[in-house]
C-alpha positions, 0 to 999 in steps of 0.5 A: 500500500505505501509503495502505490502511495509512494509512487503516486506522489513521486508523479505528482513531484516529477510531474512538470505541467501542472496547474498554475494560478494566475493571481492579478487575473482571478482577483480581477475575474472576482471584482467584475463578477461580484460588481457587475451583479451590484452595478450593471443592469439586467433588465430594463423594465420601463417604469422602474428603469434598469434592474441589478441581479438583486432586483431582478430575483434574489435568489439568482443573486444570492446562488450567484455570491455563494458561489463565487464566495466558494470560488475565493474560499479555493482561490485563498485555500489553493485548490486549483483543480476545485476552484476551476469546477466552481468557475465552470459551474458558475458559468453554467449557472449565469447561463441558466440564469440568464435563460431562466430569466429570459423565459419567465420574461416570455411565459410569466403569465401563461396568457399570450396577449399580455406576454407580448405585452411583456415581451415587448416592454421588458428587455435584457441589457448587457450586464449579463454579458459583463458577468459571464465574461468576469466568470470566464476570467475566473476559469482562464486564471487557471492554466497548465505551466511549467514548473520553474522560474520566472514566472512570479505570478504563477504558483504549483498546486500544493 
């Protein structure tokens, strides 16, 4: 059993490409993401103007903040292979969300005279594409690289 254990981890060493982090840009990826869902509007609706993640469901923003939140717990814990699952799986969800958003804003009412209606005065902006662009920055901060130096802002998985 140790020796499997041995040369598990003997790989693990010699092994020269192994995920690398880079630091500037995940932390911007997490400023863009968790800005853009305060600041930048997802729906314009027309008496109220333009709408934030919180304003238009709660439950979006708060999905959306917890896993980010997970993704700065692995960023700081430097668990690079867990940290890159949850970019993936928050890309996956603001996609959801968005076509979750888009499809309520189409069929709210189950009646098709008003939901045209709707259709016609409620419209997405661009602050969905501001969040998944800031969540694909989240995912691109991980790489594959070479163990050496020269590269500071770089550093092997533990």
């Amino acid at each position: 059993m140790s020796d499997k254990i041995h040369k598990v981890f003997s790989y693990l060493t010699k092994n020269k490409d192994m995920n690398r982090l880079n630091k500037p840009m995940a932390i911007i990826g997490f400023i863009v993401v968790f800005f853009s869902a305060i600041f930048c509007p997802f729906l314009k609706a027309p008496l109220q103007a333009n709408w934030n993640l919180y304003q238009v469901d709660m439950g979006l923003y708060m999905i959306t903040n917890g896993l980010l939140g997970l993704a700065v717990l692995l960023f700081f814990m430097r668990k690079l292979r867990a940290f890159r699952i949850v970019g993936l799986v928050l890309v996956g969800w603001l996609v959801l969300a968005m076509g979750l958003v888009y499809f309520q804003i189409h069929n709210y009412f189950g009646w098709k005279l008003i939901d045209n209606i709707l259709v016609k005065t409620l419209h997405m902006k661009w602050g969905w594409a501001v969040i998944i662009v800031g969540a694909l920055i989240i995912i691109f901060s991980v790489g594959k690289g070479s163990v050496g130096k020269g590269n500071p802002i770089a550093e092997r998985e533990d």
